[in-house]
Structures are given as structure tokens and as C-alpha cells.
C-alpha positions in Angstrom: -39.6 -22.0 -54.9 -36.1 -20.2 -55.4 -34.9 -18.0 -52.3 -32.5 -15.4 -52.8 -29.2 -15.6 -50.8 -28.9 -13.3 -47.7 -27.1 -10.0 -48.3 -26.6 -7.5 -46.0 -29.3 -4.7 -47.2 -32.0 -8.0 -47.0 -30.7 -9.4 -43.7 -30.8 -8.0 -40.7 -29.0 -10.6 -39.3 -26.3 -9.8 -41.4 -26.1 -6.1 -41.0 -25.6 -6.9 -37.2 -23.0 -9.1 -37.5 -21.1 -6.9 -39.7 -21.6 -4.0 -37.2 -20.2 -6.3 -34.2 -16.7 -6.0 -35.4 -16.4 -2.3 -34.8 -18.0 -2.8 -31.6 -15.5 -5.6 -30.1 -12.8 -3.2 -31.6 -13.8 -0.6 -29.5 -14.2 -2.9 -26.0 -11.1 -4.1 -26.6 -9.1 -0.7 -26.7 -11.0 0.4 -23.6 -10.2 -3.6 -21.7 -6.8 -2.6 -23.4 -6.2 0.9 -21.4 -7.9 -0.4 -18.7 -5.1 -2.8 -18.2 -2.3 -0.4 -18.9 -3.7 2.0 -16.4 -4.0 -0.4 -13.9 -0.3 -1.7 -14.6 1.4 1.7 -14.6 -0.7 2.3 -11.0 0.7 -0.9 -10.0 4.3 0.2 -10.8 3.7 3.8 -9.6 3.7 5.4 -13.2 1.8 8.4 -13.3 -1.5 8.4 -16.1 -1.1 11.7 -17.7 -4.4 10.9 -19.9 -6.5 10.3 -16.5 -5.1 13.6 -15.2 -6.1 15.4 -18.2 -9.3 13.5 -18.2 -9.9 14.8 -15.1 -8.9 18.3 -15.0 -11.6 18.9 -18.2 -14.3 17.4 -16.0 -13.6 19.0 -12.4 -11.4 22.4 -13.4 -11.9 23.2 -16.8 -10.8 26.8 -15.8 -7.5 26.0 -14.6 -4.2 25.5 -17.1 -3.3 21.8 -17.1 0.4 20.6 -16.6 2.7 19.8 -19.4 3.5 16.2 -19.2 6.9 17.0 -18.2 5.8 18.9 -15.4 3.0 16.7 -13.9 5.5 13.6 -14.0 7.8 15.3 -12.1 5.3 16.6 -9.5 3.9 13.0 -9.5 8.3 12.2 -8.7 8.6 14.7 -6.3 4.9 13.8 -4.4 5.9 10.3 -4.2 10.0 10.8 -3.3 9.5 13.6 -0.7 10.5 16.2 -4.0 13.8 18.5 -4.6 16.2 15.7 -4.9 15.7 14.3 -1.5 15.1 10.5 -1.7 12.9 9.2 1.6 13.9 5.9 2.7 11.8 3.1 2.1 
């Protein structure tokens, strides 16, 4: 008896597999920003995308920052602001 070869419309088995890619892809670039994240915390960077991630969920209502401006009230927060440097 002759069986026809798998394809992907026949095999389901197939169809997954070729839907998996897409799927790792996508962990990936969330491990991915995960890890930058958690580096620029680490360093003290602020996360713009967290802040506006944030401010959507908890204030939509209120105007968010320019990036400009939040890194430099994240700056100031962290240095004791206007120039002054706070000693270590």
C-alpha cells in the first residue's frame, strides 16, 4: 500500500512544528527585555518603556513624561537633583 508523504495541511504534527518558530521568537524577545531591564536596574538606568507601561495601566488620565524629562527626574531622584551631587 502506497502512503502519501506528510504535508503540512495532512499533518498535524507538522502544522505544529511550523507554528513553534513564531512562538520561540516571541519568548525569546520577552527573555531578551527581560534581561535588558534587569541590566539597566542593575546599573541604575532608568526603563522608560516600564514607566510608560505603567502610567497606561495605573493613570491613564495623567500626561506621561517625555523621555528627556523622566531620565532627568530619574537623575535628579537618584543625585539629590539641581546639580547637587550627594556623596556616596
Amino acid at each position: 500500500m502506497h502512503r502519501p508523504a506528510a504535508t503540512a495541511d495532512r499533518n498535524p504534527v507538522v502544522r505544529r512544528e511550523e507554528g513553534m518558530l513564531p512562538f520561540l521568537l516571541a519568548r525569546l524577545r520577552h527573555w531578551h527585555a527581560q534581561l535588558v531591564s534587569g541590566g539597566r536596574q542593575v546599573c541604575g538606568i532608568p526603563d522608560y518603556q516600564a514607566y510608560l507601561a505603567h502610567q497606561r495601566r495605573h493613570h491613564p488620565d495623567q500626561p506621561v513624561l517625555s523621555y528627556e524629562a523622566f531620565f532627568r527626574q530619574r537623575i535628579d531622584a537618584r543625585y539629590g537633583g539641581r546639580g547637587r551631587m550627594r556623596c556616596c
